[in-house]
N, C-alpha and C positions, 0 to 999 in steps of 0.2 A: 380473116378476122377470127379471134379464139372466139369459141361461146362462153356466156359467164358462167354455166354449168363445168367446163373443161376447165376455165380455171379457179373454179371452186373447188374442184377433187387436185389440182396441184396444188392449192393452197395447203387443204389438209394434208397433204402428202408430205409434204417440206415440214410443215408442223411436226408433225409424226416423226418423220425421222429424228428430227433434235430433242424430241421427247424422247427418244430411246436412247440418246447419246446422254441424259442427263442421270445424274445418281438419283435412287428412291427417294432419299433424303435431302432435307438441307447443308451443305457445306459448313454453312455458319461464315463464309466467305472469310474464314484465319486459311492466310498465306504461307506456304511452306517459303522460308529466304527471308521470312517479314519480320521486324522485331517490333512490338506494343507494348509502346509506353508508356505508363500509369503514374498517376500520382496516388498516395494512397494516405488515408487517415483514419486511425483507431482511435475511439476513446470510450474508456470505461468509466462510470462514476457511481459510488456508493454513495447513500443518504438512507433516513430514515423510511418507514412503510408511508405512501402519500395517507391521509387521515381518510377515514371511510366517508367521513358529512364533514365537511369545512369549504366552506366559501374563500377563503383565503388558503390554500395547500402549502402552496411555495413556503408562507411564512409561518406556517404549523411545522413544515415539514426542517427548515432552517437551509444554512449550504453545506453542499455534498464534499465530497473529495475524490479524487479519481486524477485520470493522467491520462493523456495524449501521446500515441506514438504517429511519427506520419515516415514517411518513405517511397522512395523509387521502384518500382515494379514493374519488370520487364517480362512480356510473354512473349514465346519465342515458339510459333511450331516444330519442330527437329523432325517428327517423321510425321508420315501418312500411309495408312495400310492400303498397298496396291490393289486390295478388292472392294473396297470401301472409304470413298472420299472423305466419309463422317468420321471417321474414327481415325484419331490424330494423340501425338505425345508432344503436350507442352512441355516446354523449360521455363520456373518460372522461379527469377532473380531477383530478390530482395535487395537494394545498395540504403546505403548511407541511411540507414535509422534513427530517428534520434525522440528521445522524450521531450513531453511539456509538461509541465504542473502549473497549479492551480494559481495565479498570482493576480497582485493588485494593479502591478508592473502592466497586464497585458494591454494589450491596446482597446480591447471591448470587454465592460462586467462580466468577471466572470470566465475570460479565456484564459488563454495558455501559454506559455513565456518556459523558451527550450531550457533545458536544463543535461550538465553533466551525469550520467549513469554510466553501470556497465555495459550500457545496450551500445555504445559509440566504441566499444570495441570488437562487437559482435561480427565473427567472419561471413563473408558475402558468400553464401555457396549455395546452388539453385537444388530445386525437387520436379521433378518430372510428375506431369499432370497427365494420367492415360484417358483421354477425354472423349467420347463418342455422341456427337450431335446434342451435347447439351447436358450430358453424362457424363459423370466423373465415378468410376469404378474403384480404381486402387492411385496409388502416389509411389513416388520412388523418392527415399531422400536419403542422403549421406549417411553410414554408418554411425560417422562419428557429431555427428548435431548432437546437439543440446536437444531435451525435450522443450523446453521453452519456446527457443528457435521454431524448433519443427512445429509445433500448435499454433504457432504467431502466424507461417507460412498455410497450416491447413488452413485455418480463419479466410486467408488471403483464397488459396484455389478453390475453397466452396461457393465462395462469388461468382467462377465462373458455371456454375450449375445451374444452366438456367435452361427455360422451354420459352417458346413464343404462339402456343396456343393455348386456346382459355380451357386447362384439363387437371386434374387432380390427380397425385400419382405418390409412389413411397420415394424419398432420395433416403439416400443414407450422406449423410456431412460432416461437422465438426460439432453440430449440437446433439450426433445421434441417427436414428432414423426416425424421419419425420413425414406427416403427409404434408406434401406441398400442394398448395391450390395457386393456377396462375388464371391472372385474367385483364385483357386489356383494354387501356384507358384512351385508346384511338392515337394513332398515328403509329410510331415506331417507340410510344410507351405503354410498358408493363408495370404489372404489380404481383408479386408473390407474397403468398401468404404461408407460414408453416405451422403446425401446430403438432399435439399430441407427439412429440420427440421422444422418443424410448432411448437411456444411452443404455448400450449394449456391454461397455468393455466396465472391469473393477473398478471401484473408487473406494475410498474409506465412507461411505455415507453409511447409518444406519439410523434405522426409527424402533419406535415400542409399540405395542404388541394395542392399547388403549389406543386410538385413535384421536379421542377427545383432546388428550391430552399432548397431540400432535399440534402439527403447522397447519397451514390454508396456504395456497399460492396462487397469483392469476399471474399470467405469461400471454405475451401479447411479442410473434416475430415477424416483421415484412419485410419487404425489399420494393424498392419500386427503382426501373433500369430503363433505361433509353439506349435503343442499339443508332448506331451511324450513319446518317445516309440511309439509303436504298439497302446497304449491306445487313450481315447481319454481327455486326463486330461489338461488341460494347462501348459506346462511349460513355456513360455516366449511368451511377450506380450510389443510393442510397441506402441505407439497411439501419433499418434500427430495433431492438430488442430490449425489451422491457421482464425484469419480474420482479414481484412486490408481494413477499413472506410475513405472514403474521402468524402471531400465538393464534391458534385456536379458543384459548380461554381468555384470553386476555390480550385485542388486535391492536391495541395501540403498541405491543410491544413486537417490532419488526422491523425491519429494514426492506430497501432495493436498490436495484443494479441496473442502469441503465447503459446501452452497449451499443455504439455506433461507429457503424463504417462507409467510408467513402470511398468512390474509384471516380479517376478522371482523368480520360484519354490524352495524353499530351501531344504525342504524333505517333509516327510512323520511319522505320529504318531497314534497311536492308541489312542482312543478315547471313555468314556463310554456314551458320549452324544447322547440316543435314546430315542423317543420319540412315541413310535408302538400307533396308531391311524387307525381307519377306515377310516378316511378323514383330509382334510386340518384344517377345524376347529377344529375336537377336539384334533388335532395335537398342533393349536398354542391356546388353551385351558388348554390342558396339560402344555405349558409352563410357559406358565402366573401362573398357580397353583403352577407348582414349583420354580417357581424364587419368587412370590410374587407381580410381574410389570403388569400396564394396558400395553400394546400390543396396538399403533395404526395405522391401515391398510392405506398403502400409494401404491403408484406407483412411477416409479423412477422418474419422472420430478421434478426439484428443485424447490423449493421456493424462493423467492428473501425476502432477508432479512432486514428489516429496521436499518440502522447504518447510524450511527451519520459520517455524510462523510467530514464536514465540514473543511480544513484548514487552516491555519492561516489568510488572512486578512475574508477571507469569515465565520468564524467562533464569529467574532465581532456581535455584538448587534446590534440590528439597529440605534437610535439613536449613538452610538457610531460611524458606519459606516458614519453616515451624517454629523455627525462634520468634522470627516478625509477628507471626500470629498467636503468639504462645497465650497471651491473656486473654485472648477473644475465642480460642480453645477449650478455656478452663470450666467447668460442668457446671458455675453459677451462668456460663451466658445459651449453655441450653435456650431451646424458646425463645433465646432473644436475636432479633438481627445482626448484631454482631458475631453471633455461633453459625447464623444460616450462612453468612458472610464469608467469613473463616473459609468454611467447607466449600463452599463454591470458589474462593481462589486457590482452595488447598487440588482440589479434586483435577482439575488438567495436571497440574505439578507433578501427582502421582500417577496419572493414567501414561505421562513418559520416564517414567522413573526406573529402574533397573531393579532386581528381586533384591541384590546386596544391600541397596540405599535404604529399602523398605523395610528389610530387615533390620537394618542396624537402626533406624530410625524407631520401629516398638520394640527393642531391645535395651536401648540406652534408658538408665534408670533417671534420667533427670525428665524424660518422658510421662512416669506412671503417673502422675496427678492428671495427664491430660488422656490419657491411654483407651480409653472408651471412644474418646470423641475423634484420634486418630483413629481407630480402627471401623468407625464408622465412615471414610473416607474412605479407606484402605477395602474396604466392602462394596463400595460404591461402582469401585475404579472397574472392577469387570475385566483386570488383564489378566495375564497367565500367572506376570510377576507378582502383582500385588495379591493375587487368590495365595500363591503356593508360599509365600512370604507370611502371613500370617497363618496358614497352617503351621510354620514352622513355629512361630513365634507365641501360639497359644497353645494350654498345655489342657488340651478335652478330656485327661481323666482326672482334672484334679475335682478336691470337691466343689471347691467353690467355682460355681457356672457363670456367673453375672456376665463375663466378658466375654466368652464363647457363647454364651448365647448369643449374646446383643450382637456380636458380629452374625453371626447363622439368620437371625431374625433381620438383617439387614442385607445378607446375600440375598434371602430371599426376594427382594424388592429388585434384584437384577434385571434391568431392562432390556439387556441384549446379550447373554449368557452364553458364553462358548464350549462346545463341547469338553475340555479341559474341564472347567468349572464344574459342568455336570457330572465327570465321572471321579472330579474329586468329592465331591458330594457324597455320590455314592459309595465309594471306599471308607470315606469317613463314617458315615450314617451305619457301617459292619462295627465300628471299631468301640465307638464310645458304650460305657458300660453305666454311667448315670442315666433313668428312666426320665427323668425332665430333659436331659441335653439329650439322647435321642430322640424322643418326642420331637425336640426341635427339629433337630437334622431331617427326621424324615418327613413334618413338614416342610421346610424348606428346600429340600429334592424335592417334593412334589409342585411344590412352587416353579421353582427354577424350570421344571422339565417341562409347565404348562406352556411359561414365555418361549423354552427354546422350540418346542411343536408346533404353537404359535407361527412359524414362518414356515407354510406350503414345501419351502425345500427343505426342512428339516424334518418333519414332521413325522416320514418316514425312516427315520436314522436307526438304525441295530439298537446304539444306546437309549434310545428314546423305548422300542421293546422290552430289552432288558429289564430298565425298570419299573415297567408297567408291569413286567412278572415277579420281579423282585417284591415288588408290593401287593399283588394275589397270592405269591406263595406267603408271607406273611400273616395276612390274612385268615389266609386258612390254616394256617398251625396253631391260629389264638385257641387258649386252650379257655379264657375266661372273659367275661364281657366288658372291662373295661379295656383288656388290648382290641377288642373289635371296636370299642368308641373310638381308640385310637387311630386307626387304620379306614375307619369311617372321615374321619377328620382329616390324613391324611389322603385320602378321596376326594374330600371339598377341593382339597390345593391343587390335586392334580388335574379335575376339571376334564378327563376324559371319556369322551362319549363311548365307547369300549365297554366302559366300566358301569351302564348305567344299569344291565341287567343283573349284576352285583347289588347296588344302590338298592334296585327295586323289590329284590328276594331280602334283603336287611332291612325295609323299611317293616318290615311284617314279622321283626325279631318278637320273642317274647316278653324281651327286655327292652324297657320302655322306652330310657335312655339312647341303646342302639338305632334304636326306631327314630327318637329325633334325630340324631345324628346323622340318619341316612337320608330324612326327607331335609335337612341343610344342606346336604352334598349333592343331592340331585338340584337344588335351588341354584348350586353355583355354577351347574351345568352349560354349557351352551346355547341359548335361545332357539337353535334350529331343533332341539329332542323334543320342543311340547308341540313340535307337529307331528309326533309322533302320537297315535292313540290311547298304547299304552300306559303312556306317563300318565297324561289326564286322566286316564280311565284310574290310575292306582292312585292318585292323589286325591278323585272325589270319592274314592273309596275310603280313603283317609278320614277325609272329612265327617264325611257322613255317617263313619263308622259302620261300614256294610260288611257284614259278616264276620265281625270280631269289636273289640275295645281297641282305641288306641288312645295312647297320652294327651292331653289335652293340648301342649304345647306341638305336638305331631300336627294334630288338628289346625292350630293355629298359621303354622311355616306352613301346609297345605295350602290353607286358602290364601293367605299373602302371593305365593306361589303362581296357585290358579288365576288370582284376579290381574297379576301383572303381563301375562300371556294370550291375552285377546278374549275370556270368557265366552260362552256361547249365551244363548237366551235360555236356551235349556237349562243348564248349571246354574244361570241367574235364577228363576226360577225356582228351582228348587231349594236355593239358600233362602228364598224370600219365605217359601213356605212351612219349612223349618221353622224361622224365626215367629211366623203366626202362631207355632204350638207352645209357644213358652217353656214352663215345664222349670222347678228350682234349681233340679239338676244341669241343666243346659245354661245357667242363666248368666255367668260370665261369658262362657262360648258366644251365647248370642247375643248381648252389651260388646263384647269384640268383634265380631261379624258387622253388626249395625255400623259401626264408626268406623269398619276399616273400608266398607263400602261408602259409606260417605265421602271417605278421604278419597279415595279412588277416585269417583264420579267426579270430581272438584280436578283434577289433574288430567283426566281422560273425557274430553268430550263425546269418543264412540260409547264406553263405558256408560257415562252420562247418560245419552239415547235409548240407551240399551233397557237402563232401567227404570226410564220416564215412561216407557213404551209399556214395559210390562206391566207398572202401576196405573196406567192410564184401562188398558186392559181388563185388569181382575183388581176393581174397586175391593176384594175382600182382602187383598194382600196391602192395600191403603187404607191401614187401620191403625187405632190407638196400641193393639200388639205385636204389632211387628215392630211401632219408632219408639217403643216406651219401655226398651231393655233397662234397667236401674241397678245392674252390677259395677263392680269396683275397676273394672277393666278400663284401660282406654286407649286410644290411640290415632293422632293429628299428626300434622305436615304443616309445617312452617319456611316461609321461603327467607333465606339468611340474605342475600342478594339477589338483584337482577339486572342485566345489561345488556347491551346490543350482543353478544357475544354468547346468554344464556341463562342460564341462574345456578345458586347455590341453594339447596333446602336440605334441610331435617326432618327427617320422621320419628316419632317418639310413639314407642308404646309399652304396656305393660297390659301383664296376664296377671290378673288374680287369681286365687284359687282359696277358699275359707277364709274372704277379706285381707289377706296377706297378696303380697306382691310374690307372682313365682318367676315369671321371668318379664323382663324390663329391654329393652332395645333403645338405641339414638343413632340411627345412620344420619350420616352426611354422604348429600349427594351430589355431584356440578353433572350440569345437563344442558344441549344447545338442542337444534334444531333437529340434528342427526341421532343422535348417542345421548347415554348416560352412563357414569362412572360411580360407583360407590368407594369414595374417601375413605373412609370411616365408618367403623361399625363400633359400637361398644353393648354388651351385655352383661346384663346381672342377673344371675339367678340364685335360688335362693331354696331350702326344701328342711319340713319335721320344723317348724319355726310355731306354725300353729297352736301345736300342744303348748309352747312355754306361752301364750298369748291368753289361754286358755280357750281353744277356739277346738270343736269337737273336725277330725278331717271326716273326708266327702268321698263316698266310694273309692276309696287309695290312694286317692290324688297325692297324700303327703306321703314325701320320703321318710322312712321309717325312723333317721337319725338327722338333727340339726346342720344343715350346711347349707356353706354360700359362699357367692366366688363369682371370677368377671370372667368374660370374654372379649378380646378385641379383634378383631380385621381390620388390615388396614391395606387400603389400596389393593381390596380383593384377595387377600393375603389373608388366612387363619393363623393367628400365633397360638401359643397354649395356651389354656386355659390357663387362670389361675386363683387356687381354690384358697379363701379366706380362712375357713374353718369346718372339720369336719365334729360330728359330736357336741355335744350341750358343755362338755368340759372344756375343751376349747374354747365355744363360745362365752362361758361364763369367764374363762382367764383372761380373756381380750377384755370384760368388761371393767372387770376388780384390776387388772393392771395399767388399764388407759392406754393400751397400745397403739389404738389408730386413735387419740385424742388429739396430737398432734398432726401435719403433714405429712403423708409420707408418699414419695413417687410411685406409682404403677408401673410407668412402662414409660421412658426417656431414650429417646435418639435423634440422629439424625438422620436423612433417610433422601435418596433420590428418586424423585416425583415422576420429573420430565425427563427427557435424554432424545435428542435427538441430532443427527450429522446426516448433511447434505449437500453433496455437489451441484455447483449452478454451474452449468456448462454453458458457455456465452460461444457462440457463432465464429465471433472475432478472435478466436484461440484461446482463448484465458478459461479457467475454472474460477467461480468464488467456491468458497465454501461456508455453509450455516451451518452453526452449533448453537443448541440451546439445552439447557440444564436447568431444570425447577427442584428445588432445594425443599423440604420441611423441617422445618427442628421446633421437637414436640416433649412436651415434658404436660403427662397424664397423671394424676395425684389428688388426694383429696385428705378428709380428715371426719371424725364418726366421733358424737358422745352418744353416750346412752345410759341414760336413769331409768334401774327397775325401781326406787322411789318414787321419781313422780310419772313412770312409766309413759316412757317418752322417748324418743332419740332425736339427734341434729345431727345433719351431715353435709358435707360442702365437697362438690367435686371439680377439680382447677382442669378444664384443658386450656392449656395455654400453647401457640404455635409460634411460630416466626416461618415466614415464605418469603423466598427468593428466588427469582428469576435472572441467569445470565444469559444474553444473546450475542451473538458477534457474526456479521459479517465479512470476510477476508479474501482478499485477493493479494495474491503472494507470490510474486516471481523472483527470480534472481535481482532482477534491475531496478523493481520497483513495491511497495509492500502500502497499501490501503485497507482500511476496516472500519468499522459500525459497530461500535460497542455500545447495547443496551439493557439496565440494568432494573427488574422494577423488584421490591421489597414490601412488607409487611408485617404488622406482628400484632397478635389481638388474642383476648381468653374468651372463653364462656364460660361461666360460672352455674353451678346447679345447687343451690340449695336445699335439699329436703329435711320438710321439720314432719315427723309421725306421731301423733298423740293414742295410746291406747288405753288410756286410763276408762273411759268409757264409750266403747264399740271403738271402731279405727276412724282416727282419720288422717290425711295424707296432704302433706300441701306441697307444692312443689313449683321453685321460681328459678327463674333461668335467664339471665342478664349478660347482653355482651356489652365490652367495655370501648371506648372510645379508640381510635388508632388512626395513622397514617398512611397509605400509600406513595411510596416516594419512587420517583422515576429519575433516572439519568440515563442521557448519553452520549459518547463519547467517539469522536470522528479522528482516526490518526492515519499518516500517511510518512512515508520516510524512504528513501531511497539509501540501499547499501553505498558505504564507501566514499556519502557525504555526510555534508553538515545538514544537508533540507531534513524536516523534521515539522510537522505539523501535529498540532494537539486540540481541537475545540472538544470544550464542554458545556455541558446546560442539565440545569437540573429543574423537576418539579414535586410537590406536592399537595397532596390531595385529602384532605381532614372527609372521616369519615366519625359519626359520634354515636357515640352511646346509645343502647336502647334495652329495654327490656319486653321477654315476650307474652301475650296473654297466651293460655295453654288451652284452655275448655272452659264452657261454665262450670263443670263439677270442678275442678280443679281450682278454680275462681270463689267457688261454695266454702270451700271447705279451708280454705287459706283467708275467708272473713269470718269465720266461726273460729279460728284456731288464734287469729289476732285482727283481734275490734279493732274498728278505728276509734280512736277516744273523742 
C-alpha cells in the first residue's frame, strides 16, 4: 500500500515535470494550420461638439453623417519562433469590403443601407502581423497598397493587441503610443482603456503660439473583448472611441467623431499556410519568395494621407474664387461680415494656390480697387508661394507705403511662420530705404521670429540667432535716440528673454522717451523673468524713483507691471505709504496708483487679501490721505462680456500731467480660466500741449514742442506709431484747415486671429482632420473739431470689427468624403466720444457706447462618395440678438459730463 506522503511527492513530481514542459508565457492558444474567421464592422460618424449643459444633446446636437464599412477577416498564423511559442507571424486578409451610408431606406433609425464605392474594387491582399503574446511590434504589407488600404488593415490588426491581466503598460498602435490600462470584468471579459496617445509619425497639423485662442478636446478610448472558451482566442470585440473639439473661446463652435469597431468570431478552418523558419526574417523572406511581392516593414501608426478634400465653393480656382467674391472684397465691406467672409473662403483657395496664380492674380490691373484686401489674404496664407509672390508683386521702394505696409503689418500676425518667411523678412528689412517702411519691417521680423521661437524645436535655429544679432548690432550703431526708441520697440515684438539685460541698462537711459520704451518692452516680456529679482528690484526702483528722476509715464508701465505679477506685501506696502505723503508734485502719480490698485484688487482676489490685510494692520495707512487723491488721472476695467468659456474686458486709462491728458490707453482683453490674451491695445499720447492751454509745466514733465500721435497693438503685436503732429504749426494747420473734421481711417485690415490644423487619428485607420481659422476685419478711424473760440474740442473714435469664425471637420478617403462645417460670425463698433471744454480750468467728459449686433451660427453636414451620385448636404442656422449698451466710466467722469451737459 503506497503511503499518502509517497504519493504526495509523485504527485508533485508529475506536476513539475509538465510545468517545465510548458512555455513562460501564454500561447494565446492561435493554431499554427488554423484559419480565424472574423466578421468585422467599422464605422465613423461626424456631428457637432455634444452641448456642455443641455438635457436634450441628441437634439441640440442634430444628425450626424459618417459611413460603415464591414468585412471578412481572416487570421491565419503562418509561423512560430521555435524558441518561443508566444511569438507568432499573422496573416491577416481583408475580403469583400463594402460601404454603408446613412439612409432612411435602412431597416432601424438611423442605420446603414450598402452602397456602391471604390472600396468594391479594392484588391484583397494580406499584412503580416509580427505578434508576441499579446504584442504587436512591426507589420508587413505589400509594397504596392494603397495608404488607405494599409490604415483600414492597421485599425484591423491593432485589435489584436490585447493583455489578459489587469496592468498598465505603453503599446504603440494605429492611434500612436498610448498607455493602455487593462482590467477585468469576470469571467473571460475584459476591458481596455487607452489614453494619453502621442502620434509620433508627420501630419499637416499645426497650432499658434496663444493658447487661448486654441481648441479644448476630451477623448474618451475603450475596448471591451471576450476571449473563447477556456482558450485564449478572441471571439467578440467592442471598441469604441469618442473626441469632442471645441473653440476655446467660443465652445459651442465644435464638432465630434465617433468611431467604432466590431470583431466577431465566425469559425474556424484548417489552413496549409506555414511558413517553418529559424526566425522572423527568413520567415517573411520565405514569403515574399513565394508570393512574388516586396514586403514593406511598417509599425501600426497610420499615415495621414494626401486627398484632395476640397468641396464645392472651396474647390474653385483662384481667380475664379475672386471674381465671385469681388464685391464682398471691395474696402467699403471692411468691418463688415461680408469682408470677414470673403477672406475666410478666400484664404484655403490661396494657401493651395501656386506662386504663378498668385501672382498673376495682384498683378492683373482689373484687381487694384480690391488690392489691399487681396493682399491681406495673400499675407495670411503663410506659404512659400504666397510670401515670395507678393514680394514680387509689391514694389517696397516706392513712396507711397500704404500697401506694403498693410501687407508687413499683417505678416506680422503670422501664426505658424516658416523659416522661408523669416529669412525673407530679414533680407527685406536690409533692403528698404523709407524710415516708416523699415520701421515696419523690422517690427514685423521681430514679430514673426517671437511666433517662430515660440515652438521649443525652433527656438534654437541659426536663424532665430542671427537675428537676434542683427538686431543688437543695430542697436548699437544708433548714433541718436530716436533710432534706440526704435530698436526699443522693435524689442517689445521680439519678446526675448536674451534680451532683458539690454531692456534693463535702457530703462535708466537719459532720455526719457527711451526709458519708456524699455519699461514697454520688458512689460511684453515672458511672465517667467519677473521671477527674476532683478526685474522687480529695477521696476520698484522705477517707481519709486530711487536714485535718479524717471518719466512719469516710466513710472506708471512700472507699476501696471509690478501689480500684474504677484506683488509682495512689502511693495504693497510701500505704495500705500507713499500715497499717505501726498505731496502736489506726486499728485497725479498718486490719483493713478489709488485706482489702478483698486481696479486690480476688483479682478485679483490674492491682490484683494493682500491689501485688506495690510490696511486692517496699520489703521494709519486707512486714512482720508491715502483714498482722497483728487487729480485728473484715471483708470477702470469694464467687462464687454462674459460666458461659460470666459470674458471679454477693457481697461481704460489716462495719465495727466498739468490737467492735460499725456498718455491714454484702451486694452482689450478675452481671458478664461487658464490664460489671457491682449486683443487690442490702442494709445494716445500727447506732449508741449499745456503752454497753448495756458497751463504753466511741472518739473519737465512737458515735451518742449506740441505733439501727439496714437499707438496700436494688436494681438501682442507693436505696429508704428503714428504721429498726428509735430510742432504748434502743424497743429495750428490741422485746426484752420479741418483735416481731421471729417473721418478719416487709422489703421484698416484684415487679419488672422485664430489658425489652427489637427489630425484626429481614429483606432479604426482613418484620420479626421480639424481646421479652424478666426478671421477680424477692423477699420479703426475717427474724426476731431476743435474751436480756439469757444475753446473746446469734440472727437469721436469708430472701432468697428466684423469676426469670423470657420471650422470644419473632415474625413476624407478615396472611397468616401464626410465633414462638419461650422461657421460662427459677428460684427459690432464701439464708439468714444470725447467732448474737452477749457474755456475755464479743464474738463473732460468721455462716453463710450457699444451698438446692438448679431451672432449668427451655421452648420453644415456633407458627405459624398467619389464616382457617384450619393451626395448629402444638411444645413441649420441660428441667431443670437445681442443689444446695445452704453458704459458708466467713474464718478469723476460722470461729474464732469453733468456739468458740461445739464439735463434740462
Amino acid at each position: 500500500m503506497i503511503q499518502p506522503g509517497i504519493t504526495l511527492l509523485l504527485i508533485l513530481a508529475v506536476f513539475s515535470s509538465i510545468c517545465q514542459q510548458a512555455p513562460a508565457t501564454s500561447t494565446r492558444q492561435y493554431e499554427l494550420g488554423t484559419t480565424y474567421s472574423y466578421h468585422y464592422t467599422a464605422a465613423v460618424l461626424l456631428n457637432e461638439a455634444p452641448p456642455l449643459f443641455s438635457q436634450n444633446a441628441t437634439k441640440a446636437r442634430g444628425t450626424d453623417v459618417g459611413y460603415q464599412i464591414t468585412a471578412t477577416v481572416e487570421v491565419t498564423p503562418v509561423w512560430r519562433n521555435p524558441s518561443d511559442a508566444a511569438h507568432m507571424l499573422f496573416e491577416l486578409l481583408m475580403s469583400s469590403p463594402k460601404l454603408s451610408v446613412r439612409s432612411r431606406k435602412a431597416q432601424q433609425p438611423d442605420g446603414f443601407v450598402d452602397h456602391s464605392s471604390p472600396l468594391d474594387d479594392a484588391q484583397s491582399t494580406p499584412v503580416y502581423i509580427d505578434w508576441n503574446d499579446g504584442q504587436i511590434s512591426h507589420i508587413y504589407a505589400f509594397e504596392s497598397e494603397s495608404v488607405s488600404l494599409k490604415n483600414l488593415k492597421k485599425g484591423i490588426a491593432s485589435l489584436f493587441q490585447l493583455q489578459t491581466s489587469g496592468i498598465e503598460i505603453h503599446e504603440l498602435d494605429a492611434s500612436g503610443n498610448c498607455t493602455a490600462t487593462y482590467n477585468s470584468l469576470g469571467g473571460r471579459t475584459f476591458l481596455k482603456i487607452k489614453s494619453n496617445c502621442q502620434f509620433r509619425r508627420p501630419t499637416s497639423s499645426f497650432s499658434q503660439s496663444q493658447k487661448i485662442l486654441g481648441i479644448a478636446s476630451v477623448s474618451s478610448q475603450q475596448t471591451k473583448f471576450n476571449l473563447k472558451g477556456d482558450s485564449d482566442v478572441m471571439d467578440t470585440l467592442t471598441s469604441t472611441e469618442v473626441h469632442a473639439i471645441r473653440v476655446k473661446l467660443r465652445s459651442q463652435a465644435g464638432a465630434s467623431v465617433i468611431s467604432r469597431q466590431y470583431l466577431r468570431l465566425n469559425g474556424e478552418s484548417k489552413s496549409n499556410k506555414k511558413f517553418p523558419a529559424a526566425s522572423l526574417a527568413k520567415a517573411v523572406n520565405s514569403i515574399m519568395m513565394s508570393t512574388n511581392v516586396n514586403l514593406i516593414e511598417d509599425n501600426l501608426q497610420l499615415v495621414e494621407e494626401s486627398v484632395d478634400a476640397c468641396e464645392t465653393s472651396s474647390c474653385k480656382n483662384l481667380k475664379k474664387a475672386v471674381n465671385d467674391l469681388r464685391k464682398n472684397l471691395q474696402t467699403s465691406n471692411v468691418a463688415k461680415p461680408s469682408g470677414a467672409g470673403a477672406f475666410g473662403k478666400l484664404l484655403p483657395i490661396v494657401r493651395r494656390s501656386s506662386k504663378v496664380d498668385i501672382l498673376a492674380l495682384l498683378k492683373d490691373s482689373k484687381n487694384k480697387p480690391i488690392l489691399p484686401q487681396l493682399m491681406d489674404v495673400v499675407a495670411a496664407a503663410q506659404t512659400a508661394e504666397s510670401f515670395t509672390a507678393a514680394l514680387e508683386a509689391i514694389n517696397f521702394q516706392s513712396q507711397d507705403i500704404d500697401l506694403a505696409e498693410r501687407f508687413l503689418q499683417v505678416v506680422s500676425l503670422s501664426t505658424h511662420p516658416s523659416e522661408d518667411i523669416l529669412q525673407g523678412l530679414l533680407q527685406l528689412s536690409r533692403k528698404i530705404k523709407s524710415e516708416k517702411l523699415s520701421e515696419t519691417a523690422l517690427l514685423s521680423l521681430a514679430a514673426v521670429t517671437r511666433t517662430f521661437a515660440s515652438n521649443p524645436e525652433k527656438a534654437g535655429s541659426p536663424l532665430v540667432a542671427k537675428i537676434h544679432k542683427y538686431v543688437t548690432d543695430n542697436l548699437e550703431a544708433c548714433s541718436n535716440e530716436d533710432c534706440k526708441q526704435l530698436y526699443m520697440r522693435v524689442l517689445r515684438n521680439l519678446g526675448s528673454i536674451e534680451m532683458l539685460p539690454i531692456l534693463l541698462a535702457h530703462i535708466d537711459s537719459s532720455d526719457k522717451k527711451t526709458s519708456v520704451w524699455a519699461v514697454k518692452a520688458v512689460r511684453a516680456l515672458p511672465a517667467s523673468i519677473f521671477l527674476d529679482g532683478r526685474v522687480k528690484e529695477k521696476l520698484q526702483r522705477v517707481y519709486f524713483q530711487i536714485g535718479r528722476r524717471y518719466d512719469s509715464s516710466a513710472r506708471t508701465l512700472a507699476l501696471d507691471t509690478l501689480l500684474e505679477h504677484e506683488p509682495d506685501e512689502a511693495f504693497l506696502l510701500e505704495v500705500l505709504t507713499s500715497l499717505s505723503m501726498g505731496g502736489s508734485e506726486n499728485l497725479e502719480l498718486n490719483t493713478y496708483t489709488l485706482q489702478r490698485l483698486q481696479e486690480y484688487a476688483e479682478n485679483d482676489p490674492i491682490l484683494h487679501s493682500k491689501l485688506k490685510q495690510l490696511l486692517s494692520d496699520r489703521p494709519s495707512l486707512n486714512t482720508y490721505h491715502v483714498f482722497a487723491q483728487n487729480g485728473m488721472s484715471t483708470t477702470f476695467s469694464r467687462v464687454l462680456y462674459r460666458n461659460i468659456d470666459g470674458n471679454g474686458t477693457f481697461s481704460s486709462s489716462t495719465e495727466a500731467v498739468n490737467k492735460m491728458m499725456k498718455r491714454a490707453a484702451f486694452d482689450v482683453y478675452v481671458r478664461n480660466s487658464e490664460d489671457a490674451f491682449q486683443l487690442l491695445s490702442v494709445g494716445l499720447f500727447t506732449g508741449g500741449l499745456g503752454s497753448l492751454m495756458g497751463f504753466s509745466s511741472t518739473e519737465g514733465e512737458e515735451e518742449e514742442e506740441a505733439t501727439a500721435g496714437m499707438e496700436v497693438t494688436l494681438a501682442g503685436v507693436q505696429l508704428r506709431p503714428i504721429v498726428f503732429f509735430t510742432g504748434q504749426g502743424e497743429l495750428m494747420g490741422h485746426v484752420w484747415s479741418g483735416t481731421a473734421s471729417e473721418r478719416t481711417t487709422a489703421l484698416q485690415a484684415t487679419v488672422l486671429l485664430q489658425d489652427h490644423r489637427q489630425a484626429v487619428v481614429l483606432q479604426s485607420g482613418f484620420i479626421a482632420v480639424l481646421d479652424i481659422r478666426g478671421s477680424v476685419s477692423f477699420d479703426f478711424g475717427g474724426e476731431i473739431q476743435i474751436s480756439i473760440w469757444n475753446r473746446n474740442s469734440h472727437s469721436v473714435v469708430e472701432d468697428i470689427a466684423a469676426w469670423q469664425l470657420d471650422g470644419s471637420l473632415r474625413l476624407d478617403t478615396p472611397f468616401v468624403k464626410s465633414s462638419v462645417d461650422f461657421t460662427t460670425s459677428a460684427a459690432s463698433r464701439v464708439d468714444f466720444v470725447n467732448d474737452v471744454s477749457f474755456a475755464n480750468g479743464i474738463l473732460l467728459c468721455l462716453r463710450m457706447g457699444q451698438a446692438e449686433f448679431h451672432i449668427n451660427y451655421t452648420v453644415q453636414k456633407r458627405e459624398s462618395i467619389p464616382g457617384t451620385k450619393h451626395w448629402i448636404h444638411k444645413k441649420k442656422k441660428r441667431k443670437d440678438f445681442i443689444p446695445g449698451r452704453t458704459f458708466k466710466l467713474n464718478d469723476q467722469n460722470s461729474g464732469f459730463c453733468n456739468e458740461m451737459f445739464p439735463k434740462t
